[in-house]
MIDOSE-1310 file (N, C-alpha, C; in nm, 2 decimals, decimal comma, always signed):
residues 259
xxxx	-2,24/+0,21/-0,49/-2,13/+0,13/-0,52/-2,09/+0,05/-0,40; -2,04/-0,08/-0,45/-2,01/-0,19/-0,34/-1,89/-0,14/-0,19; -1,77/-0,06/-0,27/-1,67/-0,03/-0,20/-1,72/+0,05/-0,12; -1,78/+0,20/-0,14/-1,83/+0,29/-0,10/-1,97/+0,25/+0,00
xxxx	-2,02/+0,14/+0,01/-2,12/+0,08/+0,11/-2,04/+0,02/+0,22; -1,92/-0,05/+0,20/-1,83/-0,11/+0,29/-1,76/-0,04/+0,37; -1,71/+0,10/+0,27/-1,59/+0,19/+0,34/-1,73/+0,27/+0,51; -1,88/+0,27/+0,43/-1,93/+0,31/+0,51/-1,96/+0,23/+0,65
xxxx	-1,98/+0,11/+0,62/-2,01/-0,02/+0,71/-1,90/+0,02/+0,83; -1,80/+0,02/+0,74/-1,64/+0,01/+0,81/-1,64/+0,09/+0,94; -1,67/+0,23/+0,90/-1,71/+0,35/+0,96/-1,76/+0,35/+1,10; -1,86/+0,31/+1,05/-2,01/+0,27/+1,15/-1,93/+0,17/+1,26
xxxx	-1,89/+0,06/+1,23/-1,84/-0,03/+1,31/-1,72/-0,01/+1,41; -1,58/+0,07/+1,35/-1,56/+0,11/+1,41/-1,56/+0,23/+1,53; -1,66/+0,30/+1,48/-1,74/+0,39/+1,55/-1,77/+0,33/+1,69; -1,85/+0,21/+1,66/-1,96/+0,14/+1,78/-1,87/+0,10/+1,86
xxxx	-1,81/+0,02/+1,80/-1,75/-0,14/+1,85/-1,59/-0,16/+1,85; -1,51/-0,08/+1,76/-1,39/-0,14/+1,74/-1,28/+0,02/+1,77; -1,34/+0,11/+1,84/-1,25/+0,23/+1,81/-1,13/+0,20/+1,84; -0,98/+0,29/+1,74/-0,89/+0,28/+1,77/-0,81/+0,18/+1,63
xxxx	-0,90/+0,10/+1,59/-0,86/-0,03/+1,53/-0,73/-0,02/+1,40; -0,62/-0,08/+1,40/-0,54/-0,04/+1,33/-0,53/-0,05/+1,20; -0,41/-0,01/+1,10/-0,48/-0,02/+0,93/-0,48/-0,15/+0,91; -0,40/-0,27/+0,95/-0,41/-0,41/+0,92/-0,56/-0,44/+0,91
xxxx	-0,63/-0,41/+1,07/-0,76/-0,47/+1,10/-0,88/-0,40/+0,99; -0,84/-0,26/+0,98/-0,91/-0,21/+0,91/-0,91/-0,27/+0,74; -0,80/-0,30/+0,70/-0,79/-0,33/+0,57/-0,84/-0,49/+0,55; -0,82/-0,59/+0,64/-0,89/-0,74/+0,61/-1,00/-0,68/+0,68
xxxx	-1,12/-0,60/+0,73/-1,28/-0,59/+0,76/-1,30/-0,53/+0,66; -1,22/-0,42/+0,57/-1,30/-0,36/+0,47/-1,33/-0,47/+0,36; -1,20/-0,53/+0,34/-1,25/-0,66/+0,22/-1,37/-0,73/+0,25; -1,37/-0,81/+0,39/-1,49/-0,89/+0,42/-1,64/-0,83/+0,38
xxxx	-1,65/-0,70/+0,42/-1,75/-0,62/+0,39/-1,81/-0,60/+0,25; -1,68/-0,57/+0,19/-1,71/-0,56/+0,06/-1,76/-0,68/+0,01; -1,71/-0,81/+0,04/-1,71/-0,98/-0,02/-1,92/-0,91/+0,02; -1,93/-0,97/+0,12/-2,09/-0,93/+0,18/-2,17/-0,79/+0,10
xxxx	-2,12/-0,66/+0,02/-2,18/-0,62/-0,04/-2,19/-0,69/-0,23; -2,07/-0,72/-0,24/-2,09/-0,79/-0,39/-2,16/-0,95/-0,37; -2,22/-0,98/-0,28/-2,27/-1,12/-0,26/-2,44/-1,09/-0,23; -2,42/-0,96/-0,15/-2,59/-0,90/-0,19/-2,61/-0,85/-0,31
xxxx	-2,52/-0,81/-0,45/-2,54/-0,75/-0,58/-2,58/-0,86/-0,64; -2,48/-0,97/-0,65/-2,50/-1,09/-0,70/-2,64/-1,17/-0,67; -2,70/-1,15/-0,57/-2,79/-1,20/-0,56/-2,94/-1,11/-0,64; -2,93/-1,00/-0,63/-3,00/-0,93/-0,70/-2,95/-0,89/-0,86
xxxx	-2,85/-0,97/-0,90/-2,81/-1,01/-1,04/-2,77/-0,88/-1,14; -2,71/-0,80/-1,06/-2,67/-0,67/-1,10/-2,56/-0,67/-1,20; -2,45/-0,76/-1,15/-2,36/-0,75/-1,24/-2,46/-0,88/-1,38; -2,49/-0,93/-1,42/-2,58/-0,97/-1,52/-2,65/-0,92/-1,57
xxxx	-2,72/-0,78/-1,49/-2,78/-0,73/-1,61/-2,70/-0,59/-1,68; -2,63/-0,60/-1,54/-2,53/-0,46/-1,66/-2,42/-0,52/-1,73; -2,44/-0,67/-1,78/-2,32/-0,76/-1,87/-2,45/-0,75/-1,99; -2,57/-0,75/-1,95/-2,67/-0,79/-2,10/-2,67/-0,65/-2,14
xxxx	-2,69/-0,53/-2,07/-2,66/-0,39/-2,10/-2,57/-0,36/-2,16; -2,44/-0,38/-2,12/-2,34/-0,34/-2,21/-2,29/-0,37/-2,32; -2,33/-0,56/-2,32/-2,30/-0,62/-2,49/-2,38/-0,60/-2,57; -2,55/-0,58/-2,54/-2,63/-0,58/-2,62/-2,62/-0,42/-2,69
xxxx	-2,53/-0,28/-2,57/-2,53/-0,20/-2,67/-2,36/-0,20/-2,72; -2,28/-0,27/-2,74/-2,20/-0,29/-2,81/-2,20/-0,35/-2,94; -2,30/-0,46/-2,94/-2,32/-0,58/-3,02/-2,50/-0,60/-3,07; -2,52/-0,48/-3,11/-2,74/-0,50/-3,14/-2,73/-0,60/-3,21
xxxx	-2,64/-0,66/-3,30/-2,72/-0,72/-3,36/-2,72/-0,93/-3,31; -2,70/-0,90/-3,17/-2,69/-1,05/-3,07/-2,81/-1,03/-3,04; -2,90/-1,15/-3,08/-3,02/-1,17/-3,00/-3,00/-1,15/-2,83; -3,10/-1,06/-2,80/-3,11/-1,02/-2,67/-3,12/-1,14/-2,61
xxxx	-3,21/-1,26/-2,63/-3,24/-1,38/-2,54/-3,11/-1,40/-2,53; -3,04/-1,43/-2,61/-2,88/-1,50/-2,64/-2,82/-1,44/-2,55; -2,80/-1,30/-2,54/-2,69/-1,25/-2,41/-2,74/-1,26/-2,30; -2,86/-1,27/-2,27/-2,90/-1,31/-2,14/-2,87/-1,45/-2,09
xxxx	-2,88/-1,53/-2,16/-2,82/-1,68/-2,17/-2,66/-1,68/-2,13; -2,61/-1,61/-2,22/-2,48/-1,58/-2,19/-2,42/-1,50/-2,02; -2,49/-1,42/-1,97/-2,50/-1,36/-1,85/-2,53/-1,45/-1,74; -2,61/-1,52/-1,74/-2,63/-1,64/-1,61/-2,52/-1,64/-1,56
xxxx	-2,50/-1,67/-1,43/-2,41/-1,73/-1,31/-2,29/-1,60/-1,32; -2,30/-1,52/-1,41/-2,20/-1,44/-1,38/-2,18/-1,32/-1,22; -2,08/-1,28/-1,18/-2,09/-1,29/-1,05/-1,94/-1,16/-0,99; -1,99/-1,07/-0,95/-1,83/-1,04/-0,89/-1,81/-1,10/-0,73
xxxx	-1,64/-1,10/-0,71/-1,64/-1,17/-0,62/-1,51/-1,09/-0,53; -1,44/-1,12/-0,40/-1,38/-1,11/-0,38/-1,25/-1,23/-0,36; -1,17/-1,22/-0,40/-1,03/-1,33/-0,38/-0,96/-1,30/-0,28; -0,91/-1,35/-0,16/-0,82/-1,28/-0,09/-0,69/-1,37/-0,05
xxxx	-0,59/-1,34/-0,06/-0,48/-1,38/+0,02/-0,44/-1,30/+0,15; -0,40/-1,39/+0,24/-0,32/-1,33/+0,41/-0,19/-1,35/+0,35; -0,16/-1,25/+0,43/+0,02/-1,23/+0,42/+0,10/-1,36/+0,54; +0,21/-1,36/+0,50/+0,26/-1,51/+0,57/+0,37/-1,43/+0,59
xxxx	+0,41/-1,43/+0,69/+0,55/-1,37/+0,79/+0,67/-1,36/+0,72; +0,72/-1,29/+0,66/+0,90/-1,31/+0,64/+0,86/-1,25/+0,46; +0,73/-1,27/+0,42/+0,69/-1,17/+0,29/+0,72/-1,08/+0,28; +0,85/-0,98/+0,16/+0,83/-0,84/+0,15/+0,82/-0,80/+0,02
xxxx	+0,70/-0,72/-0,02/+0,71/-0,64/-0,16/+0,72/-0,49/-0,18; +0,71/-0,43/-0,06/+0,71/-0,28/-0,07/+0,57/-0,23/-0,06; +0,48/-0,28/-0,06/+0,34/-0,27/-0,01/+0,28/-0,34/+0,07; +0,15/-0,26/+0,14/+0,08/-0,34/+0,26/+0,04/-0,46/+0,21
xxxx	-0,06/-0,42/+0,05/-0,16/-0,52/+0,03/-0,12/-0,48/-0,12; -0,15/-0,56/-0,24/-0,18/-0,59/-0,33/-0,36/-0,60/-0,40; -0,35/-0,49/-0,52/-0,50/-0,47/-0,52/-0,50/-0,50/-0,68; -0,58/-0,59/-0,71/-0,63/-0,63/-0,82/-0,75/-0,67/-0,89
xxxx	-0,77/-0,61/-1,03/-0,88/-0,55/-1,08/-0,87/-0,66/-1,21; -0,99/-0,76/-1,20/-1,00/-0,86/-1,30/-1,13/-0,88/-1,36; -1,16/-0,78/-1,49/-1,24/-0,77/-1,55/-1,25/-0,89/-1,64; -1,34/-0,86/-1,71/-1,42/-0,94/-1,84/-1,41/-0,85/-1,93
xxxx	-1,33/-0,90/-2,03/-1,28/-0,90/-2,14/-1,34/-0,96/-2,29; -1,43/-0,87/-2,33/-1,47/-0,95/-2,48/-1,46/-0,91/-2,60; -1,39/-0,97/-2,69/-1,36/-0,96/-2,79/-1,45/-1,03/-2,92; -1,50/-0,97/-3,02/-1,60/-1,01/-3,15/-1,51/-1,03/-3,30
xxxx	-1,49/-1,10/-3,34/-1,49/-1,15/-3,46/-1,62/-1,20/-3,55; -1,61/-1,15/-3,67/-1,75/-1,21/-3,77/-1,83/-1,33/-3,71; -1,71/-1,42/-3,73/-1,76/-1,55/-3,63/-1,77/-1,61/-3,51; -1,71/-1,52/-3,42/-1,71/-1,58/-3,30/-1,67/-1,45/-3,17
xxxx	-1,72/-1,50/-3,08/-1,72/-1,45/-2,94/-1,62/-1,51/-2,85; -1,51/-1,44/-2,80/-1,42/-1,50/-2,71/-1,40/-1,38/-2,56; -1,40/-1,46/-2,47/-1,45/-1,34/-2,34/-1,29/-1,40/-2,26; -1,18/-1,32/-2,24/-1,13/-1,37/-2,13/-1,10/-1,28/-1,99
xxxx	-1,00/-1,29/-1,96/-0,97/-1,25/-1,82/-0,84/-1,11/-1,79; -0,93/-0,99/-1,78/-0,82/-0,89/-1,83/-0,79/-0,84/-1,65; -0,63/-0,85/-1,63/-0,59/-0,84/-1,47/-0,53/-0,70/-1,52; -0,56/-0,64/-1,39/-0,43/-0,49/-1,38/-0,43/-0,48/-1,23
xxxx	-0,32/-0,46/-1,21/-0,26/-0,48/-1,08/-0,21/-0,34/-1,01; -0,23/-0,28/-0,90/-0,17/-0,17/-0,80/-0,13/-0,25/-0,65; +0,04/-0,21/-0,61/+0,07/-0,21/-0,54/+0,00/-0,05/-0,43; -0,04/-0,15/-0,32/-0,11/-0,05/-0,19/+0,00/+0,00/-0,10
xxxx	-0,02/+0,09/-0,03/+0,08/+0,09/+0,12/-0,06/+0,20/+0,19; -0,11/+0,09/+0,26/-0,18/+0,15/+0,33/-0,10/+0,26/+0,48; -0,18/+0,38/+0,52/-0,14/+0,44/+0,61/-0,22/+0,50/+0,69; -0,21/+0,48/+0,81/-0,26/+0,52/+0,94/-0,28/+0,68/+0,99
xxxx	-0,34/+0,72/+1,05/-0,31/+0,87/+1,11/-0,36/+0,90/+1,18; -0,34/+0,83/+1,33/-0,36/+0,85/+1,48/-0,37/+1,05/+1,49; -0,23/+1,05/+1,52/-0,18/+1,20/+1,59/-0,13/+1,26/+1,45; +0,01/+1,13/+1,35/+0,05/+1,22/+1,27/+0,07/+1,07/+1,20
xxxx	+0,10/+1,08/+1,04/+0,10/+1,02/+0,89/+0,24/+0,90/+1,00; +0,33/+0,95/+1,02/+0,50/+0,87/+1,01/+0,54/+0,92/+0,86; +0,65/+0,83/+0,83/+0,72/+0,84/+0,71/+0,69/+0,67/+0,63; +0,78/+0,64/+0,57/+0,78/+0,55/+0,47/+0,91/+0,46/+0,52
xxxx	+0,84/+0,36/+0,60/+0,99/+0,28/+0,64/+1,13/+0,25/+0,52; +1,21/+0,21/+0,59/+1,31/+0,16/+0,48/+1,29/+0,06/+0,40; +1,24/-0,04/+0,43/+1,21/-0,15/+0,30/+1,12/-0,05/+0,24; +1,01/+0,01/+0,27/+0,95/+0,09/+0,14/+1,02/+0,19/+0,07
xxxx	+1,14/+0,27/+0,10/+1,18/+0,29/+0,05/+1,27/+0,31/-0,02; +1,33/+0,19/+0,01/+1,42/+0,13/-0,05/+1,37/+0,05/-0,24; +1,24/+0,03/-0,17/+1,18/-0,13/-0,28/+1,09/-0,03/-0,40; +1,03/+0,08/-0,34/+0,89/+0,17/-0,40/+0,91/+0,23/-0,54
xxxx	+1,09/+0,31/-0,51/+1,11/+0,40/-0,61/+1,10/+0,33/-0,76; +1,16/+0,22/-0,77/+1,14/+0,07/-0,88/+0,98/+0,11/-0,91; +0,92/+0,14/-0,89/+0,75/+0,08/-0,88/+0,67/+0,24/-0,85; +0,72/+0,32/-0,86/+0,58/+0,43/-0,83/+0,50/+0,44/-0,94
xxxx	+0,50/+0,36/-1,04/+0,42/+0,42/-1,17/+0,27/+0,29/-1,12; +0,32/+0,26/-1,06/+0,17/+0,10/-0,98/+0,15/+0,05/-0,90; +0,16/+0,27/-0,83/+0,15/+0,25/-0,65/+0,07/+0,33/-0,65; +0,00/+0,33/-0,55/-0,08/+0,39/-0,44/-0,08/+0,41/-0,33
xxxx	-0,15/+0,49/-0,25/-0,12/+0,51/-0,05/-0,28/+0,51/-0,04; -0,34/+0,44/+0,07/-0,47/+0,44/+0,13/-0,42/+0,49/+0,27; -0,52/+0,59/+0,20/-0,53/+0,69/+0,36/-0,64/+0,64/+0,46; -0,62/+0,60/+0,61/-0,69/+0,60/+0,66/-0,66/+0,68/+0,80
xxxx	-0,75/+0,77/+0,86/-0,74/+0,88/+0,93/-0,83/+0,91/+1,09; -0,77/+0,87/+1,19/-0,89/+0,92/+1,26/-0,88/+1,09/+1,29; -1,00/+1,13/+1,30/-1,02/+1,27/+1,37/-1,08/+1,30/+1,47; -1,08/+1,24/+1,59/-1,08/+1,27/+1,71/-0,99/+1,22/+1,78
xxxx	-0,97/+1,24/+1,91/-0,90/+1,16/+2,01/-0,91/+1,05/+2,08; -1,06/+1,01/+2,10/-1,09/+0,91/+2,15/-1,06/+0,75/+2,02; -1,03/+0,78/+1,90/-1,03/+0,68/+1,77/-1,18/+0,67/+1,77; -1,26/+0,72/+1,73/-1,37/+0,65/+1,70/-1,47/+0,72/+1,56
xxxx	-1,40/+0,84/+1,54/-1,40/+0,90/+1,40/-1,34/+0,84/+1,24; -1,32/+0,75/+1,23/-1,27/+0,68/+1,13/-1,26/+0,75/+0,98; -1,20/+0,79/+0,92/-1,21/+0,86/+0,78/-1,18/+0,79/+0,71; -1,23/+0,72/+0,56/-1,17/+0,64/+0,42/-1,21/+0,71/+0,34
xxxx	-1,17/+0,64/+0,22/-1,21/+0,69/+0,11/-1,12/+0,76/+0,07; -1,01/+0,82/+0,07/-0,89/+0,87/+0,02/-0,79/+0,82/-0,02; -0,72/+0,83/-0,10/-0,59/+0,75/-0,18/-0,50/+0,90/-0,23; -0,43/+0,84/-0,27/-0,30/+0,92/-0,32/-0,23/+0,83/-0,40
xxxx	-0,22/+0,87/-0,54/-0,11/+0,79/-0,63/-0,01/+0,79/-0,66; +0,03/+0,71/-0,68/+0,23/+0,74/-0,63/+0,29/+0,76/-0,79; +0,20/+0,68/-0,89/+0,23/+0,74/-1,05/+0,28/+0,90/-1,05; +0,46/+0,90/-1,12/+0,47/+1,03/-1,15/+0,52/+1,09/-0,99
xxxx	+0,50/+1,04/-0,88/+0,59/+1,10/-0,77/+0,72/+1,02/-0,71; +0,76/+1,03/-0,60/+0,89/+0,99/-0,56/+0,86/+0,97/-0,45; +1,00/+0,90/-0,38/+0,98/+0,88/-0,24/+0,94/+1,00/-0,09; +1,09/+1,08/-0,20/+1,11/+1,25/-0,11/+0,92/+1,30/-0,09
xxxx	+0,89/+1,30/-0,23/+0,77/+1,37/-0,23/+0,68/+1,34/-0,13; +0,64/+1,19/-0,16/+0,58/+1,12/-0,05/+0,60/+1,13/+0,12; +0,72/+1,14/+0,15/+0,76/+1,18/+0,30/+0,71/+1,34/+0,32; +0,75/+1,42/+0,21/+0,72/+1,56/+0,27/+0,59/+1,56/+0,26
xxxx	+0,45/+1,44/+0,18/+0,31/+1,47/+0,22/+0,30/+1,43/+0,31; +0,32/+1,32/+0,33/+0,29/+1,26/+0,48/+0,36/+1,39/+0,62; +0,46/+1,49/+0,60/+0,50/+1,51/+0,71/+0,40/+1,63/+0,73; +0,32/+1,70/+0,62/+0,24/+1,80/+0,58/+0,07/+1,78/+0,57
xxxx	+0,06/+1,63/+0,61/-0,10/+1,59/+0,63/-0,09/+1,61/+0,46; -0,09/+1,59/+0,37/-0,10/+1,56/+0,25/-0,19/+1,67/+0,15; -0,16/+1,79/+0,27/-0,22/+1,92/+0,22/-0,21/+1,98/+0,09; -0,08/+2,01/+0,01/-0,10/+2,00/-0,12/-0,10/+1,91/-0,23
xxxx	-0,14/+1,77/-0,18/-0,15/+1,66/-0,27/-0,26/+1,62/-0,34; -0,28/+1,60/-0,45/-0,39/+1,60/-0,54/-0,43/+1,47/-0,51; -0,54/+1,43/-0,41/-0,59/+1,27/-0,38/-0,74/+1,26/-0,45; -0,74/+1,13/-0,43/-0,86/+1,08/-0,53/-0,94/+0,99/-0,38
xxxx	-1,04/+1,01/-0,47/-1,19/+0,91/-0,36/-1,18/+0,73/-0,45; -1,23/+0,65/-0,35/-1,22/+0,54/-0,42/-1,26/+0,50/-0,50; -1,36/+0,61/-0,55/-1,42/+0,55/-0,70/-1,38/+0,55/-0,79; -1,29/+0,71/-0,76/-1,20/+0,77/-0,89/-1,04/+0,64/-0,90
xxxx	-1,02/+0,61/-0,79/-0,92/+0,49/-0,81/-0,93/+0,34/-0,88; -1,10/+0,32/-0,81/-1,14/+0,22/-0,89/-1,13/+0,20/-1,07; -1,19/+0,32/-1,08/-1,24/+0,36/-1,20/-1,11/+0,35/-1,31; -1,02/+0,43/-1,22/-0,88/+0,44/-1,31/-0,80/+0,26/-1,32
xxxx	-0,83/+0,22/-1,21/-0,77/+0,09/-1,22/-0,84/-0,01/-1,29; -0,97/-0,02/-1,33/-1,04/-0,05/-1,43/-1,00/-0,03/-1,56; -1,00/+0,09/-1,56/-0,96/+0,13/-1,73/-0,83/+0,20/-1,77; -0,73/+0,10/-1,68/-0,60/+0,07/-1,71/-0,51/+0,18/-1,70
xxxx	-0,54/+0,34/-1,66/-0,50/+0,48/-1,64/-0,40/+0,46/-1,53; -0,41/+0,37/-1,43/-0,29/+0,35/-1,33/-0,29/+0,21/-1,29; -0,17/+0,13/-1,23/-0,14/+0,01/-1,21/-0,06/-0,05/-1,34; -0,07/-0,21/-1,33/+0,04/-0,27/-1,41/-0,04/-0,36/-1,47
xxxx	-0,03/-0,39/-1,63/-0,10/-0,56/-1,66/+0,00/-0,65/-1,70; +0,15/-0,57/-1,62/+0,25/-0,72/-1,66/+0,24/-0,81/-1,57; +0,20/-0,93/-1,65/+0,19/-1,05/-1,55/+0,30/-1,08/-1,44; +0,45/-1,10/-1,51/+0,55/-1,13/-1,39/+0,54/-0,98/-1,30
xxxx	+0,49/-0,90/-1,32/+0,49/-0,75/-1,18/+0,36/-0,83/-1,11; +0,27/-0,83/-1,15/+0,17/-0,89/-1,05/+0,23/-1,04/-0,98; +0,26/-1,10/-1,04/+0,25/-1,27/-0,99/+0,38/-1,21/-0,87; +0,48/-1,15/-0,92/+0,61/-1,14/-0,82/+0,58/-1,04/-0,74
xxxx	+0,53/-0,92/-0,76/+0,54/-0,82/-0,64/+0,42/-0,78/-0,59; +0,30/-0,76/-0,66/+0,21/-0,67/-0,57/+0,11/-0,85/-0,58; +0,10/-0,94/-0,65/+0,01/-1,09/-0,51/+0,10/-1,18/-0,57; +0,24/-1,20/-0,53/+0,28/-1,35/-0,48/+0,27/-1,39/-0,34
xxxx	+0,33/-1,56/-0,37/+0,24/-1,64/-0,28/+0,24/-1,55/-0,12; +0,22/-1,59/-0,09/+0,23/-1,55/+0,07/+0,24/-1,40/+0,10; +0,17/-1,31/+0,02/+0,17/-1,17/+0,04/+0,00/-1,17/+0,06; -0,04/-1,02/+0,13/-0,17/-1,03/+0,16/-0,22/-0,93/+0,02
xxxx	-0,32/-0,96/-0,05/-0,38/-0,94/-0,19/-0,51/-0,95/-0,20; -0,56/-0,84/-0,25/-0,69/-0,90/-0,25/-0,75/-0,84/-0,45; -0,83/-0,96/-0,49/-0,85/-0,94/-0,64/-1,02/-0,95/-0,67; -1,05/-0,83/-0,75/-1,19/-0,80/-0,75/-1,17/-0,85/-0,84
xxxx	-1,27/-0,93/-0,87/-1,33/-1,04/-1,01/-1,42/-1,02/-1,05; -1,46/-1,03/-1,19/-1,58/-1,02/-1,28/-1,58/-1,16/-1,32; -1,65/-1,26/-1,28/-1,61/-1,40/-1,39/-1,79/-1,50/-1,36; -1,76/-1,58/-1,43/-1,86/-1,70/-1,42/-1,83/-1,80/-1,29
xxxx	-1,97/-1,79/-1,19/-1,94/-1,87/-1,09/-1,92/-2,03/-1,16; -1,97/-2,06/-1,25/-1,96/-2,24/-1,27/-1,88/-2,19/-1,39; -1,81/-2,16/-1,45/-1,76/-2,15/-1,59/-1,77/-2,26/-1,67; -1,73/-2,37/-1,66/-1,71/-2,47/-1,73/-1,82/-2,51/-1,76
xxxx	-1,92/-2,56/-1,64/-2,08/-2,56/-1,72/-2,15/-2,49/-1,76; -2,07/-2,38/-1,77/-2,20/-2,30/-1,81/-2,19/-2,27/-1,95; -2,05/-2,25/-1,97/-2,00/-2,22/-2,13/-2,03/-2,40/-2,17; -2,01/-2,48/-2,10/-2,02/-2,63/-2,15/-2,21/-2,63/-2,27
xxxx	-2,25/-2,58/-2,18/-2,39/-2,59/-2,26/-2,44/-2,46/-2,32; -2,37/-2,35/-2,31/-2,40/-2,21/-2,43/-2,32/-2,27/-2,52; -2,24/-2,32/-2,55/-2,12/-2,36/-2,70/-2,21/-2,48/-2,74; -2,28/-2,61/-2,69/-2,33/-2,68/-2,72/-2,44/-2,64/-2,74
xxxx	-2,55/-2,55/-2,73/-2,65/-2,49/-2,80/-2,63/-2,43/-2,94; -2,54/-2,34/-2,91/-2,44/-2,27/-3,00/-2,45/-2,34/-3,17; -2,39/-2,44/-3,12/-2,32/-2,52/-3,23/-2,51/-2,57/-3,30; -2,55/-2,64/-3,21/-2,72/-2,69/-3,24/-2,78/-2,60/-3,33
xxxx	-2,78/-2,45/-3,29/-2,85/-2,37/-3,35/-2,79/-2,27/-3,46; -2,63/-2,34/-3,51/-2,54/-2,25/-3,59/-2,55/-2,13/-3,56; -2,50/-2,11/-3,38/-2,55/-1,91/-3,46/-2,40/-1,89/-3,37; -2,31/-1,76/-3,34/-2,19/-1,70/-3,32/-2,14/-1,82/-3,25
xxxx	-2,02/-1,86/-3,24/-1,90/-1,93/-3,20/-1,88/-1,87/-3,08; -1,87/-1,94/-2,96/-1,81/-1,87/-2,89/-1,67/-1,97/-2,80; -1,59/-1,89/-2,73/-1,48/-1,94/-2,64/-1,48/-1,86/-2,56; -1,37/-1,94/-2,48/-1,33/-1,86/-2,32/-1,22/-1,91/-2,30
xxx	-1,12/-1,82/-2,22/-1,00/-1,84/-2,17/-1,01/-1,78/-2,04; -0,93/-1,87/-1,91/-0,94/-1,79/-1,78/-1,00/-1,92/-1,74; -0,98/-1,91/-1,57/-1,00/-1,97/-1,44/-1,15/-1,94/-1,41
């Protein structure tokens, strides 16, 4: 998995080269990494063939050439925004999950853009966790049902032990709770690995898909955000000439909505 290649990269690097490095730096290198592992997927067309895999066994009866046709230039990516000074939402980073979305009618095929949104607060653990400043918790309690905590942890003294891959979801807890894990190393908290986060934020089990909660709190403007994408690198041309074949050869209708 892309994340789980990066969270390793991450590791490594700080290991060599960066010990000590704080969750800011840690959290824009982990993105970068990631951008560089879904850009070596893409190149070896991974997400395209598990798009012709999955519709063709949803939909047998779509000529196989046809969904392959349809799959070209598709691509995951990363989107990122930097945070801009005097920004506050109650989390570090804003994490968003923007799948492909397709829907079948008799006649026609329409593919759009399905977002779900998690507010992050990433956290550090030099010697010990800290607490949950006052703008967090002041702003959080509104919002634990499309929150998260990223744990990042060193375990040595020199910083050069780097730990990821852990989260804790704030769905279903409170602020109190949160302070007494953090003041307890998060010893009886039920945390998840990032796959199991991904996974859930994928298939809509935690986070938000109200548009005004995403656009206003976890990525408005000038907040730092970053959004995993499933989409068409050229969309326009590309659907421009599958709908114009389409029509030539009378066979499924298709559309698209989304950026």
């Amino acid at each position: 998995m892309a994340w789980c290649a990066a969270e390793n990269k991450m590791v490594a690097e700080v290991g060599k080269h960066n010990p000590g490095l704080g969750e800011e730096g840690i959290t824009e290198r982990l993105f970068v990494l990631l951008q560089e592992e879904l850009q070596n997927a893409n190149k070896d067309r991974l997400v395209e063939r598990a798009f012709v895999a999955d519709l063709s066994n949803a939909h047998p009866d779509i000529q196989i050439d046809r969904i392959e046709n349809l799959s070209q230039g598709l691509i995951a990516e990363v989107l990122h925004s930097r945070h801009i000074e005097g920004t506050k939402t109650g989390g570090d980073f804003g994490l968003i999950w923007s799948s492909l979305e397709v829907e079948r009618s008799a006649e026609k095929l329409h593919f759009s853009q399905n977002r779900n949104g998690l507010l992050c607060q990433a956290k550090l653990k030099k010697q010990t966790w800290g607490q949950l400043t006052e703008p967090q918790m002041r702003i959080l309690p509104e919002h634990m049902k499309y929150a998260a905590m990223a744990l990042y942890r060193y375990e040595d003294a020199n910083l050069r032990q780097l730990h990821l891959g852990q989260w804790f979801s704030c769905k279903s807890s409170s602020v109190d709770k949160i302070n007494e894990h953090l003041r307890n190393d998060f010893r009886r908290a039920r945390l998840k690995n990032s796959t199991e986060i991904l996974n859930a934020l994928a298939e809509m089990r935690i986070g938000t898909r109200n548009t005004n909660v995403i656009d206003g709190l976890i990525a408005p403007n000038g907040s730092r955000y970053f959004e995993l994408r499933i989409w068409w690198k050229d969309k326009d041309d590309h659907f421009a000439e599958v709908i114009n074949s389409a029509k030539l050869e009378n066979e499924l209708k298709i559309s698209v909505t989304g950026e």
